[in-house]
mmCIF file of the N, C-alpha and C atoms, coordinates in Angstrom:
data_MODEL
# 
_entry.id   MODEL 
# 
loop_
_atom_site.group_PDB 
_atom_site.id 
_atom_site.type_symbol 
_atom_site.label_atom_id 
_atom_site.label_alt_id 
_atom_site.label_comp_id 
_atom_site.label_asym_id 
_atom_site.label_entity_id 
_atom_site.label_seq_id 
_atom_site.pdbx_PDB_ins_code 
_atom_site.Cartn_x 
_atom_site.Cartn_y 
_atom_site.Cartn_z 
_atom_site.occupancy 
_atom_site.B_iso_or_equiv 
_atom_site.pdbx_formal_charge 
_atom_site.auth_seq_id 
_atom_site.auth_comp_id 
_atom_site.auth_asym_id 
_atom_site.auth_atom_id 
_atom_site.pdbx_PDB_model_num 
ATOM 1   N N  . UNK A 1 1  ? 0.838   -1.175 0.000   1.00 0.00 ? 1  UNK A N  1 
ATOM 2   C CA . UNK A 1 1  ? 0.000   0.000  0.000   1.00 0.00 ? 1  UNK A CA 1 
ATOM 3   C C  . UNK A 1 1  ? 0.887   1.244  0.000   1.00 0.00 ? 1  UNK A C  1 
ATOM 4   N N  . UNK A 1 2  ? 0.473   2.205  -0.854  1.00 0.00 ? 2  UNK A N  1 
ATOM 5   C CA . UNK A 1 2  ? 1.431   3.407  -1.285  1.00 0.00 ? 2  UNK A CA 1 
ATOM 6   C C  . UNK A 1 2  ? 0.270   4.787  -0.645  1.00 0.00 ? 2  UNK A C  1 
ATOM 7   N N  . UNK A 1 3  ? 0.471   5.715  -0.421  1.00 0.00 ? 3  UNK A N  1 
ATOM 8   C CA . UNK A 1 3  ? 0.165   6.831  -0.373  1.00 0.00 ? 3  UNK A CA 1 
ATOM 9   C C  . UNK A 1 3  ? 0.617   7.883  -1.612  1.00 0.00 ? 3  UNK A C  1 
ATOM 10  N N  . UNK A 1 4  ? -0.274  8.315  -2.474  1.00 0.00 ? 4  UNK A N  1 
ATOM 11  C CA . UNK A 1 4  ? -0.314  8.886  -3.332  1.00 0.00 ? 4  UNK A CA 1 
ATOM 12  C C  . UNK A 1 4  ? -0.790  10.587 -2.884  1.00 0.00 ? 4  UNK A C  1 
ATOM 13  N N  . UNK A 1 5  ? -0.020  11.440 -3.092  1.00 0.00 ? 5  UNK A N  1 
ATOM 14  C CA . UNK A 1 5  ? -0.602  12.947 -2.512  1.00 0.00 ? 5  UNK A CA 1 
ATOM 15  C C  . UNK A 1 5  ? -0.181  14.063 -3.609  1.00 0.00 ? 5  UNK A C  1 
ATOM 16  N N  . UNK A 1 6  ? -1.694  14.159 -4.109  1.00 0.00 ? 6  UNK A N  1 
ATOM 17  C CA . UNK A 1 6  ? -2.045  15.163 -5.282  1.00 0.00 ? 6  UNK A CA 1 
ATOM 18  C C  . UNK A 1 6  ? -1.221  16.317 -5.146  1.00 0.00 ? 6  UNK A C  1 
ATOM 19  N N  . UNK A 1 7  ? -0.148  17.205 -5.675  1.00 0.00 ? 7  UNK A N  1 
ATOM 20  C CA . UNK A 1 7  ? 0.143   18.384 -5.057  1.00 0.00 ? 7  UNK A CA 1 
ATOM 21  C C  . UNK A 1 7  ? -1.363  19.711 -5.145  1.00 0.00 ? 7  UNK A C  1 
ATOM 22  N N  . UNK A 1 8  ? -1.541  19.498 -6.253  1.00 0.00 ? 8  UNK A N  1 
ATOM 23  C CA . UNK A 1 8  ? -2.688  20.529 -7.010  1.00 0.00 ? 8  UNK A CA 1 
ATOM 24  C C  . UNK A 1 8  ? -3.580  20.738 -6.225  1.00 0.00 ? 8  UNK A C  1 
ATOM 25  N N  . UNK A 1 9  ? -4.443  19.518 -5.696  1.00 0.00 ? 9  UNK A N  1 
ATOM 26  C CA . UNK A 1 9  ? -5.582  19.364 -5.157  1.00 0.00 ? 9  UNK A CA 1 
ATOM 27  C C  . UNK A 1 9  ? -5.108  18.722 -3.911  1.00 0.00 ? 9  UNK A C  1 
ATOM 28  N N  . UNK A 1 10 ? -4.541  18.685 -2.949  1.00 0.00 ? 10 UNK A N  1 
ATOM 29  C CA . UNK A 1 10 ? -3.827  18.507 -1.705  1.00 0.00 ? 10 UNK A CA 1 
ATOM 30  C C  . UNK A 1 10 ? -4.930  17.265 -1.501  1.00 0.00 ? 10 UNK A C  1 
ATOM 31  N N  . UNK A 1 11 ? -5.075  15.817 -2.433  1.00 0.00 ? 11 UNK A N  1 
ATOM 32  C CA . UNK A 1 11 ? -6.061  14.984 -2.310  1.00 0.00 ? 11 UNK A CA 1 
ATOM 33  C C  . UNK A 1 11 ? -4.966  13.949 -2.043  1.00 0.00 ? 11 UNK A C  1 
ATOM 34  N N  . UNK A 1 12 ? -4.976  13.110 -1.110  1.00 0.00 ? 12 UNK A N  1 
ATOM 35  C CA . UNK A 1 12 ? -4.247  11.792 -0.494  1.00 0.00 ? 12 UNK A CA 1 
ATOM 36  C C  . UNK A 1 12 ? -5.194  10.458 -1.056  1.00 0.00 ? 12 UNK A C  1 
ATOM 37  N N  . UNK A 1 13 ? -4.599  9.486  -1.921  1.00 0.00 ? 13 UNK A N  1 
ATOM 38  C CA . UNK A 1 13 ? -5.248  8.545  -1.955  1.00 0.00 ? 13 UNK A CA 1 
ATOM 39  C C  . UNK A 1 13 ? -4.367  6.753  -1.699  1.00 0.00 ? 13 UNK A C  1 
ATOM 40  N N  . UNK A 1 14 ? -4.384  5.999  -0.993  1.00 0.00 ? 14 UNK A N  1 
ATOM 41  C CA . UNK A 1 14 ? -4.137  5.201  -0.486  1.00 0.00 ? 14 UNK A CA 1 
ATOM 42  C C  . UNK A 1 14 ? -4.501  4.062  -1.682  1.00 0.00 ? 14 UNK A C  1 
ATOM 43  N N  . UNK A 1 15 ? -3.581  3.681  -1.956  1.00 0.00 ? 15 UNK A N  1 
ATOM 44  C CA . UNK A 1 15 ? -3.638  2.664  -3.247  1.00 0.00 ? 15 UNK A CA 1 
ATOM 45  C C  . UNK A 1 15 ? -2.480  1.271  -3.318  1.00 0.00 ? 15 UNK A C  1 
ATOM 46  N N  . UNK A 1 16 ? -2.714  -0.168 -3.630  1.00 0.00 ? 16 UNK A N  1 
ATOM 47  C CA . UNK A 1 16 ? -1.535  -0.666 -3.869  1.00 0.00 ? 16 UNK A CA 1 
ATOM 48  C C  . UNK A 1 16 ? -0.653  -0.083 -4.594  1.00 0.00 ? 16 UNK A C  1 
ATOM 49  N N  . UNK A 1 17 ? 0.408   -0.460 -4.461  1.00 0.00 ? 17 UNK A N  1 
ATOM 50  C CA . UNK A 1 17 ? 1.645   0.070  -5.766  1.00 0.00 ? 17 UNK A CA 1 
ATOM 51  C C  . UNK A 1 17 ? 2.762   -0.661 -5.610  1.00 0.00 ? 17 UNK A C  1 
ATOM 52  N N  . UNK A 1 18 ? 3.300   -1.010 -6.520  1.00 0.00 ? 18 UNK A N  1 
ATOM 53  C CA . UNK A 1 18 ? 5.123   -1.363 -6.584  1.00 0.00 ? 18 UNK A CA 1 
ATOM 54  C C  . UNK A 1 18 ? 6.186   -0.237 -6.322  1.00 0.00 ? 18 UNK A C  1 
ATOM 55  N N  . UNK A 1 19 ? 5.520   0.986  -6.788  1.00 0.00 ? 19 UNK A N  1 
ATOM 56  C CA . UNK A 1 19 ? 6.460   1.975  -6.165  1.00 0.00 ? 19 UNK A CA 1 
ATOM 57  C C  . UNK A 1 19 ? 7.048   1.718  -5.327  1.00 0.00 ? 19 UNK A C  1 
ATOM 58  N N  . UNK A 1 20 ? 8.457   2.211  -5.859  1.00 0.00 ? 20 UNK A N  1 
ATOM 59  C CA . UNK A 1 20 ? 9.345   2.823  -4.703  1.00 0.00 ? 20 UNK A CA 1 
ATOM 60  C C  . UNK A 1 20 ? 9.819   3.810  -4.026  1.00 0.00 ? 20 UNK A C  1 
ATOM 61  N N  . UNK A 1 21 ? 9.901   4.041  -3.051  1.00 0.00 ? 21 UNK A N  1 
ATOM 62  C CA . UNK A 1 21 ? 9.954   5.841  -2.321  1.00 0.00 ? 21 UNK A CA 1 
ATOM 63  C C  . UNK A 1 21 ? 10.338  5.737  -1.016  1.00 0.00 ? 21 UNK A C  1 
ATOM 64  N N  . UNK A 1 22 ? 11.230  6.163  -0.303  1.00 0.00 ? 22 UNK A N  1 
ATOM 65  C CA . UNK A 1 22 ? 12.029  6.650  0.787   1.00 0.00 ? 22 UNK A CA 1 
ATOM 66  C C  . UNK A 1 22 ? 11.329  7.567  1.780   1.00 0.00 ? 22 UNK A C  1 
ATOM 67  N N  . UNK A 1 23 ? 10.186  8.188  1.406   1.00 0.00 ? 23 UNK A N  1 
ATOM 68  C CA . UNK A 1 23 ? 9.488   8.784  1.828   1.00 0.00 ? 23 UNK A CA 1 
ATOM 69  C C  . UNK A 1 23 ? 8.477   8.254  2.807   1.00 0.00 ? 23 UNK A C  1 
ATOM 70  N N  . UNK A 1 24 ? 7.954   8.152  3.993   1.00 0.00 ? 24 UNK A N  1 
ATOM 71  C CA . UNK A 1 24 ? 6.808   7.731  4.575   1.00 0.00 ? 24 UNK A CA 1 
ATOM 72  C C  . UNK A 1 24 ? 6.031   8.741  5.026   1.00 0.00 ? 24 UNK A C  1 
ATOM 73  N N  . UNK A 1 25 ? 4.123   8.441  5.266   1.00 0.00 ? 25 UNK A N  1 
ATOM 74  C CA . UNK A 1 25 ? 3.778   9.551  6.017   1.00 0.00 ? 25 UNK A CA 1 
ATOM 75  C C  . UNK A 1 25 ? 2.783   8.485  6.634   1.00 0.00 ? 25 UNK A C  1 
ATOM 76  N N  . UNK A 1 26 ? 2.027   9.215  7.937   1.00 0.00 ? 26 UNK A N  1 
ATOM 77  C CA . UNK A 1 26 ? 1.034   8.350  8.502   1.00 0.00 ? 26 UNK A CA 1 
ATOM 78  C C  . UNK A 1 26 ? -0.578  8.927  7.427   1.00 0.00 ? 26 UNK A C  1 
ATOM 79  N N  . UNK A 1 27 ? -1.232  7.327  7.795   1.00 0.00 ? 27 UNK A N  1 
ATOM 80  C CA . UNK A 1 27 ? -2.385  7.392  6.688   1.00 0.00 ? 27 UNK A CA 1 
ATOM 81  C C  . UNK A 1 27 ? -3.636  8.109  8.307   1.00 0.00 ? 27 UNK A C  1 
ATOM 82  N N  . UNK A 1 28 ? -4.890  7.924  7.836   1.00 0.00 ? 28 UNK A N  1 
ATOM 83  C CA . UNK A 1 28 ? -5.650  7.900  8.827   1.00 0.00 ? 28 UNK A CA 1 
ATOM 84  C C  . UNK A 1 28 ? -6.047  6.902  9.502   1.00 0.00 ? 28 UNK A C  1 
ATOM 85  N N  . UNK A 1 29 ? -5.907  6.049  9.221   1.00 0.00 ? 29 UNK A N  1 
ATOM 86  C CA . UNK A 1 29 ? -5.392  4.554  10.150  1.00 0.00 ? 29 UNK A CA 1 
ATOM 87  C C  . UNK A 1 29 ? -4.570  4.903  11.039  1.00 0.00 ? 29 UNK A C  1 
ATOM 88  N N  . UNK A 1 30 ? -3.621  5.542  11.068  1.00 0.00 ? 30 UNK A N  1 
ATOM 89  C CA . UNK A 1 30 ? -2.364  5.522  12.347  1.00 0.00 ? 30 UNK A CA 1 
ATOM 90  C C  . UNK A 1 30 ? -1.330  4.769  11.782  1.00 0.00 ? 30 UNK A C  1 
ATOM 91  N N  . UNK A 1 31 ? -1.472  4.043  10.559  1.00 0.00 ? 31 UNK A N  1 
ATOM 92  C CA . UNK A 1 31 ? -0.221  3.532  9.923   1.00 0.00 ? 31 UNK A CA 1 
ATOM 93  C C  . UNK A 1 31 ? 0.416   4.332  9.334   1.00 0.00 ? 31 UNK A C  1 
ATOM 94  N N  . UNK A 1 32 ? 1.731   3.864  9.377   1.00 0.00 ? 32 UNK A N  1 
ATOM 95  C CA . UNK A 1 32 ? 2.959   4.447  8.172   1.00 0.00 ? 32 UNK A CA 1 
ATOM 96  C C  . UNK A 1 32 ? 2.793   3.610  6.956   1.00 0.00 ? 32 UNK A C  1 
ATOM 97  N N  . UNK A 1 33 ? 3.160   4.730  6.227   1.00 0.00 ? 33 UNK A N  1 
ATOM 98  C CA . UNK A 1 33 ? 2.826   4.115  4.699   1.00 0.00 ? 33 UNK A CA 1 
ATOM 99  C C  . UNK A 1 33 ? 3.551   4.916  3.875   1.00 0.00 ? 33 UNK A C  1 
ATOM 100 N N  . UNK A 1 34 ? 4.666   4.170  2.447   1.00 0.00 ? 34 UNK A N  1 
ATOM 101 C CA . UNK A 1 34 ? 5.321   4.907  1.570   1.00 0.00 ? 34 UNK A CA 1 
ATOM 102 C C  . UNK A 1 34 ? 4.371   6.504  1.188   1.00 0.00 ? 34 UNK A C  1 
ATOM 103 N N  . UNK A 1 35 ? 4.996   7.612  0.449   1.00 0.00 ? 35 UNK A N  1 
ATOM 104 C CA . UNK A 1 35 ? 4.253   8.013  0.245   1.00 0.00 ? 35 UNK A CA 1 
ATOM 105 C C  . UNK A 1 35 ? 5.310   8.846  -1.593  1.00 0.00 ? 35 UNK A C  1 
ATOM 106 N N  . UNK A 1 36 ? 4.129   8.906  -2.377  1.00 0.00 ? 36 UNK A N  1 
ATOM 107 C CA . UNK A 1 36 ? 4.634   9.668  -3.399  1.00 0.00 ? 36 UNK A CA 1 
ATOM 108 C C  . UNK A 1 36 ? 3.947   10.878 -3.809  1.00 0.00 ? 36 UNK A C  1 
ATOM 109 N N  . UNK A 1 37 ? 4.962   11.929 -4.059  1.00 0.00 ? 37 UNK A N  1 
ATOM 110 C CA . UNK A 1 37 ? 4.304   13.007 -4.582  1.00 0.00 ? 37 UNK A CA 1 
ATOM 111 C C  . UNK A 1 37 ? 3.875   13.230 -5.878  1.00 0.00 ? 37 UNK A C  1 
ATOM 112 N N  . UNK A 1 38 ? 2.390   13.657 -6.648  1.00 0.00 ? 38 UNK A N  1 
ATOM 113 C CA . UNK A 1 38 ? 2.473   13.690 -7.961  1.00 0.00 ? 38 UNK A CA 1 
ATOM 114 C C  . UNK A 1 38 ? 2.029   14.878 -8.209  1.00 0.00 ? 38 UNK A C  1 
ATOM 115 N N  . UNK A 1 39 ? 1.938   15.553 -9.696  1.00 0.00 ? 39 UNK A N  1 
ATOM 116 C CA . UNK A 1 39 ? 1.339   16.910 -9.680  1.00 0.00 ? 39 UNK A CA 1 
ATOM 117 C C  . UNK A 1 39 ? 0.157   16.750 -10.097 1.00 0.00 ? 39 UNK A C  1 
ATOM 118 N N  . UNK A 1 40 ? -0.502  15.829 -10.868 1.00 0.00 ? 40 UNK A N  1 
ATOM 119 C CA . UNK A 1 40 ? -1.684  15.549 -10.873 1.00 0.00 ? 40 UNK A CA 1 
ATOM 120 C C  . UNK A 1 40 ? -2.638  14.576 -10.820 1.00 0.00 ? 40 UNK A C  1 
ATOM 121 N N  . UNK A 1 41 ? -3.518  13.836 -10.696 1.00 0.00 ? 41 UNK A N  1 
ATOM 122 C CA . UNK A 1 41 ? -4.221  12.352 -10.279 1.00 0.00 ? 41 UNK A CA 1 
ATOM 123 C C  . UNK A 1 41 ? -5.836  12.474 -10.538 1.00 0.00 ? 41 UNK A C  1 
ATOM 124 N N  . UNK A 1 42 ? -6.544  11.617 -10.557 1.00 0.00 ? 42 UNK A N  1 
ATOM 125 C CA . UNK A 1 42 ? -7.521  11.894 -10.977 1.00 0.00 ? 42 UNK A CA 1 
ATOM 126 C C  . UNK A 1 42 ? -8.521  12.882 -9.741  1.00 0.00 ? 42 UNK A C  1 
ATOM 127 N N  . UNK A 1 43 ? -7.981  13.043 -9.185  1.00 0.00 ? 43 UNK A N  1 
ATOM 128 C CA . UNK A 1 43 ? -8.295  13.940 -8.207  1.00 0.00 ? 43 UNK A CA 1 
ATOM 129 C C  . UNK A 1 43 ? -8.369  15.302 -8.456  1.00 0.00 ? 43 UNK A C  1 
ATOM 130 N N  . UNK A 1 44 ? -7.593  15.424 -9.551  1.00 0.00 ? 44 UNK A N  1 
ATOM 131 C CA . UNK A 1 44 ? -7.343  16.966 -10.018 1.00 0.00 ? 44 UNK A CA 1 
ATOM 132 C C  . UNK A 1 44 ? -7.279  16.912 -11.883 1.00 0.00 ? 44 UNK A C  1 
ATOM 133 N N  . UNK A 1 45 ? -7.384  16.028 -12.695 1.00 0.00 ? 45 UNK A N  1 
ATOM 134 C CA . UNK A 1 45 ? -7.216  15.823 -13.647 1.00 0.00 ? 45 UNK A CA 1 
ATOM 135 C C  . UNK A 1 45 ? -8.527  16.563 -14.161 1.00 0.00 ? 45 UNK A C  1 
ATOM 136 N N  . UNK A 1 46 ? -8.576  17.793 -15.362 1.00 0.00 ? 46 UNK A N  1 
ATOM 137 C CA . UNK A 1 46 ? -9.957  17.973 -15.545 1.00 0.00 ? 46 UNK A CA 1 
ATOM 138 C C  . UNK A 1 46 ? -10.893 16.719 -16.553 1.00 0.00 ? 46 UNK A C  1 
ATOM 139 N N  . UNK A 1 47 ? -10.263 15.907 -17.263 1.00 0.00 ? 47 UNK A N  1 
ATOM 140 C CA . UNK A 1 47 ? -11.311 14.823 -17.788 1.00 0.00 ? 47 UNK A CA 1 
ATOM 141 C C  . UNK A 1 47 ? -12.167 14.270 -16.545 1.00 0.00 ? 47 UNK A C  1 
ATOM 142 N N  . UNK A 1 48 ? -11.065 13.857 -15.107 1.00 0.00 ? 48 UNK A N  1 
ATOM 143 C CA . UNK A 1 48 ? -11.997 13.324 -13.950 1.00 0.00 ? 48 UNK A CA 1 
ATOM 144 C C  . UNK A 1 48 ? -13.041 14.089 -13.858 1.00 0.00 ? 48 UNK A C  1 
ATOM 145 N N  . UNK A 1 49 ? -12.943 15.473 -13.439 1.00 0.00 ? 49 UNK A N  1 
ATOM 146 C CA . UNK A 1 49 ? -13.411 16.358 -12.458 1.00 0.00 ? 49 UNK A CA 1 
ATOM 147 C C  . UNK A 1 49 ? -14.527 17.105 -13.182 1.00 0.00 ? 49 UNK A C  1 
ATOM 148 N N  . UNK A 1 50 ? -14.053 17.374 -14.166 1.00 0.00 ? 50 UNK A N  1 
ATOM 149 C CA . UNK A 1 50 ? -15.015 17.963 -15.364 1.00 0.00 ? 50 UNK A CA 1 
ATOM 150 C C  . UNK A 1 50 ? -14.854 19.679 -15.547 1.00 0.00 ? 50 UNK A C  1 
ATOM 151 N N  . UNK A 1 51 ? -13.576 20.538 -14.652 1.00 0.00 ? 51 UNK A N  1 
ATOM 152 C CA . UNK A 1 51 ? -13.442 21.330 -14.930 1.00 0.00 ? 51 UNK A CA 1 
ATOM 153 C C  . UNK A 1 51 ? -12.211 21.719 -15.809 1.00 0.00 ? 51 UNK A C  1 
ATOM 154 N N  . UNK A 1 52 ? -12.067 22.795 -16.707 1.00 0.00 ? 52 UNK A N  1 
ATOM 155 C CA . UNK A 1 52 ? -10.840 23.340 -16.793 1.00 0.00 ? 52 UNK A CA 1 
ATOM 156 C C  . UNK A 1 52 ? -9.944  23.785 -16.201 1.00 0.00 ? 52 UNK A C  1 
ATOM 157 N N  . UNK A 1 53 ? -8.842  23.161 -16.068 1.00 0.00 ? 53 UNK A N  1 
ATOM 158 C CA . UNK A 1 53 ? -7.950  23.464 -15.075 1.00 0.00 ? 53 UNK A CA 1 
ATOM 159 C C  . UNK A 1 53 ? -6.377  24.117 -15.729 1.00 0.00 ? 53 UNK A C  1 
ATOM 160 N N  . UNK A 1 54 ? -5.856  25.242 -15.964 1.00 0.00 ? 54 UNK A N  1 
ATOM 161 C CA . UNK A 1 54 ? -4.729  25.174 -16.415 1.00 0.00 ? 54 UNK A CA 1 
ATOM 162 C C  . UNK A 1 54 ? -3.677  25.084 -15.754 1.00 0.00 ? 54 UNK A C  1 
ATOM 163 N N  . UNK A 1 55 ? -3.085  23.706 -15.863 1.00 0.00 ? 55 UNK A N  1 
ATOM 164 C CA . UNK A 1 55 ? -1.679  23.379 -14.552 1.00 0.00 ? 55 UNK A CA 1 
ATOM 165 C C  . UNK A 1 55 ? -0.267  23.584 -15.337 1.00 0.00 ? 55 UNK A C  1 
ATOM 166 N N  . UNK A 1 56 ? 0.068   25.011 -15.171 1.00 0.00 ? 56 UNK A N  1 
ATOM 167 C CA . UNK A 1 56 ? 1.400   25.048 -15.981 1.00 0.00 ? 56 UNK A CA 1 
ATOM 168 C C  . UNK A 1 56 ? 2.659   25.394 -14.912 1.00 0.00 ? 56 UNK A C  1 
ATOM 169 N N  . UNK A 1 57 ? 3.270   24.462 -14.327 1.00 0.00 ? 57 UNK A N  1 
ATOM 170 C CA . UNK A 1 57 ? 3.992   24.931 -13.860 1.00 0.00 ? 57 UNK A CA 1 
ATOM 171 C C  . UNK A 1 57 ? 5.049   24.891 -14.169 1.00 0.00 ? 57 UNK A C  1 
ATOM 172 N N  . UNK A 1 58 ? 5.757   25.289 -15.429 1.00 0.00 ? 58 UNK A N  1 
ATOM 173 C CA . UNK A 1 58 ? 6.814   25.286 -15.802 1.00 0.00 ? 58 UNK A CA 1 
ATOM 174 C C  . UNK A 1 58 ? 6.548   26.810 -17.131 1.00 0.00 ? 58 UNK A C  1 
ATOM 175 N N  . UNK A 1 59 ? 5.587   26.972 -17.387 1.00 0.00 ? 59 UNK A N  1 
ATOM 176 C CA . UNK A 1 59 ? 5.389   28.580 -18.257 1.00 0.00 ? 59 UNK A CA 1 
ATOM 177 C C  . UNK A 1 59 ? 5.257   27.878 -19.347 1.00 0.00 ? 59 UNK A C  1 
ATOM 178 N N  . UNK A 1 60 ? 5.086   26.594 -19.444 1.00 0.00 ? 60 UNK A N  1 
ATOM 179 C CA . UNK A 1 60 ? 5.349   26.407 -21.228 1.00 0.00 ? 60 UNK A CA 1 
ATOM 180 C C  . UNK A 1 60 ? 3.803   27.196 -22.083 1.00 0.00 ? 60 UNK A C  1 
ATOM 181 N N  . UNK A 1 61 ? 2.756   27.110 -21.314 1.00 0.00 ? 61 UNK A N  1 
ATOM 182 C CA . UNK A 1 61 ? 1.498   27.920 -21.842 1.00 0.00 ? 61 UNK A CA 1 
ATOM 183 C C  . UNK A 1 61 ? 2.284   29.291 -22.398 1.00 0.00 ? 61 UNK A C  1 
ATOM 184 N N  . UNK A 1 62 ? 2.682   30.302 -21.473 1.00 0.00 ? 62 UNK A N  1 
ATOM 185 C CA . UNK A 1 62 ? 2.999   31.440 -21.796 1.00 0.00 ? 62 UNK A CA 1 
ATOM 186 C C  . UNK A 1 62 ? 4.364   31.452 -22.997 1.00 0.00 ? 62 UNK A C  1 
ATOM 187 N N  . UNK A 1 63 ? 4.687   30.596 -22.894 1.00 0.00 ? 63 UNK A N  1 
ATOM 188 C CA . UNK A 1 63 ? 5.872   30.512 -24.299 1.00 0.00 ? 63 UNK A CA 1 
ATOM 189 C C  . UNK A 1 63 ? 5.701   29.920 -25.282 1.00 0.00 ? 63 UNK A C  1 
ATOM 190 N N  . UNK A 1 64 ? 4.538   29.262 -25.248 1.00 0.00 ? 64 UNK A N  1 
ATOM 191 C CA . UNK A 1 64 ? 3.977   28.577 -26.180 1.00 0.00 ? 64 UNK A CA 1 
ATOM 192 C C  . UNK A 1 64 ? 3.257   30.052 -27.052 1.00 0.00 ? 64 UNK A C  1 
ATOM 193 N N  . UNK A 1 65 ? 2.001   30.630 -26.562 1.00 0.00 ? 65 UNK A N  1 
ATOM 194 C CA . UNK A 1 65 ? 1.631   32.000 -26.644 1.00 0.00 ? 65 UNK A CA 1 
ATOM 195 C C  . UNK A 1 65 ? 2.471   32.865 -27.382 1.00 0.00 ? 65 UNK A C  1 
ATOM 196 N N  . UNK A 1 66 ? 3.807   33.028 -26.891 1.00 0.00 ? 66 UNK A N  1 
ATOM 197 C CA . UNK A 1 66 ? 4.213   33.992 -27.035 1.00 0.00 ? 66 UNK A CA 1 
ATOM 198 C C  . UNK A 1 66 ? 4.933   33.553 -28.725 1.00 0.00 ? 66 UNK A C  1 
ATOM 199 N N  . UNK A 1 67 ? 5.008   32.100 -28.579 1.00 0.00 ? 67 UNK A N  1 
ATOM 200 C CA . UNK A 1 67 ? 6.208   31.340 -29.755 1.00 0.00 ? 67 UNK A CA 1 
ATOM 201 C C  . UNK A 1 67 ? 5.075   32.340 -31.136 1.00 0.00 ? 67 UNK A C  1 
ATOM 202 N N  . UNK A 1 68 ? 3.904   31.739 -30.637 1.00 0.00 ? 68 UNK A N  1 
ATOM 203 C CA . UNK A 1 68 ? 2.528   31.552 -31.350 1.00 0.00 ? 68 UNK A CA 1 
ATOM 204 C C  . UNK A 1 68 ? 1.880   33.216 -32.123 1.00 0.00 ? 68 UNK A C  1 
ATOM 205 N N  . UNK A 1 69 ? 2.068   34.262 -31.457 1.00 0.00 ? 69 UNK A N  1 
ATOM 206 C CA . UNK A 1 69 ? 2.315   35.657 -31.567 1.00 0.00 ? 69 UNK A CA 1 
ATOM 207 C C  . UNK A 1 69 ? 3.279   36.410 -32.523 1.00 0.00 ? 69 UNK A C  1 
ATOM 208 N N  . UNK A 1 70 ? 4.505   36.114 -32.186 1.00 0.00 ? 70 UNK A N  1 
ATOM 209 C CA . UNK A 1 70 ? 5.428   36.056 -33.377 1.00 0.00 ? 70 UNK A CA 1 
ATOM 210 C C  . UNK A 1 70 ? 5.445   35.174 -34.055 1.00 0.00 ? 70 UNK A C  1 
ATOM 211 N N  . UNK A 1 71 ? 4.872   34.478 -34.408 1.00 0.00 ? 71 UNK A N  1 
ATOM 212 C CA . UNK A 1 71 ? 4.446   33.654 -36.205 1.00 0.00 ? 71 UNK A CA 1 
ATOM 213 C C  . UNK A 1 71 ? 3.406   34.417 -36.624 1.00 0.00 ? 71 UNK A C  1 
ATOM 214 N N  . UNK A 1 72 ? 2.632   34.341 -35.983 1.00 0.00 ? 72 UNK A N  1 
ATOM 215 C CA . UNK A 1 72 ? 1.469   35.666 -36.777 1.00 0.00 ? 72 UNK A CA 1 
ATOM 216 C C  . UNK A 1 72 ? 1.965   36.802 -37.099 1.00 0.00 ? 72 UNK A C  1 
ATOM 217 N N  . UNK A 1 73 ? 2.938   37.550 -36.194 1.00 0.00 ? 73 UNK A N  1 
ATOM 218 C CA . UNK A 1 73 ? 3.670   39.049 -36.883 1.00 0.00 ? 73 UNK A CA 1 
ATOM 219 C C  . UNK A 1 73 ? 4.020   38.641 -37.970 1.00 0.00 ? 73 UNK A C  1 
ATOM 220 N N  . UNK A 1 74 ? 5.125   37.716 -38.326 1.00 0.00 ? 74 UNK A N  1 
ATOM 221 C CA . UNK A 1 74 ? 5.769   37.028 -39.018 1.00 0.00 ? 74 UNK A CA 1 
ATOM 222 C C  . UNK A 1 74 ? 4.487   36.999 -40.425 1.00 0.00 ? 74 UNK A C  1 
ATOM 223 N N  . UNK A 1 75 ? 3.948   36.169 -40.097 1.00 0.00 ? 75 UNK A N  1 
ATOM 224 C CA . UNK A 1 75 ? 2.749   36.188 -41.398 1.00 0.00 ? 75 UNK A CA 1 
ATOM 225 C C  . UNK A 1 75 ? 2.241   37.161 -41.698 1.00 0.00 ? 75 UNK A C  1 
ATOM 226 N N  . UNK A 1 76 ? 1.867   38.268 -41.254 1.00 0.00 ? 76 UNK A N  1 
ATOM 227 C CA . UNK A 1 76 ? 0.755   39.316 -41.308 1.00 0.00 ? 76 UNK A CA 1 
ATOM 228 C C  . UNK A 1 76 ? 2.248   40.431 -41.870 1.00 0.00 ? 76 UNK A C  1 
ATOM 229 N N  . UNK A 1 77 ? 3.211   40.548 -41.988 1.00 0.00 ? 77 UNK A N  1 
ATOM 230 C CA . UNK A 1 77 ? 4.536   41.551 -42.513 1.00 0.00 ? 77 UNK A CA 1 
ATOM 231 C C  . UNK A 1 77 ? 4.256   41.120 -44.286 1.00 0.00 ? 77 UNK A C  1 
# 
C-alpha cells in the first residue's frame, strides 16, 4: 500500500503500488505508509473532475503564446 498525494488538489489517496519511495507519512489509520508526490491524479485531472484546469507549472502555456504571436507578426509583414 502506497500513499499517493495530489500536489494541485492537496487529495491523499491510499492505493496498492510497486512503487518505490524513501518517503513515509502516517495514513488515517495511524499507519505508516510509503508516500509519493504527484502533480496531478484523478483527483485533479480535468477529464476526472469535469473542470478546466490550467496546470502550468513550468510557463510552457505562456511561451507557447508567445512562440505563437510572433508567427502571426511574421505572417501578417
Amino acid at each position: 500500500m502506497v500513499i499517493f498525494h495530489d500536489n494541485s488538489s492537496e487529495e491523499r489517496l491510499l492505493i496498492g503500488s510497486t512503487v518505490e519511495t524513501e518517503k513515509t507519512d502516517k495514513w488515517t489509520d495511524g499507519k505508516e505508509y510509503p508516500i509519493v508526490l504527484v502533480d496531478i491524479s484523478s483527483a485533479s485531472h480535468p477529464f476526472y473532475t469535469g473542470q478546466d484546469k490550467v496546470m502550468d507549472t513550468a510557463g510552457r502555456v505562456d511561451r507557447f503564446k508567445q512562440r505563437m504571436s510572433k508567427a502571426g507578426d511574421r505572417k501578417s509583414k
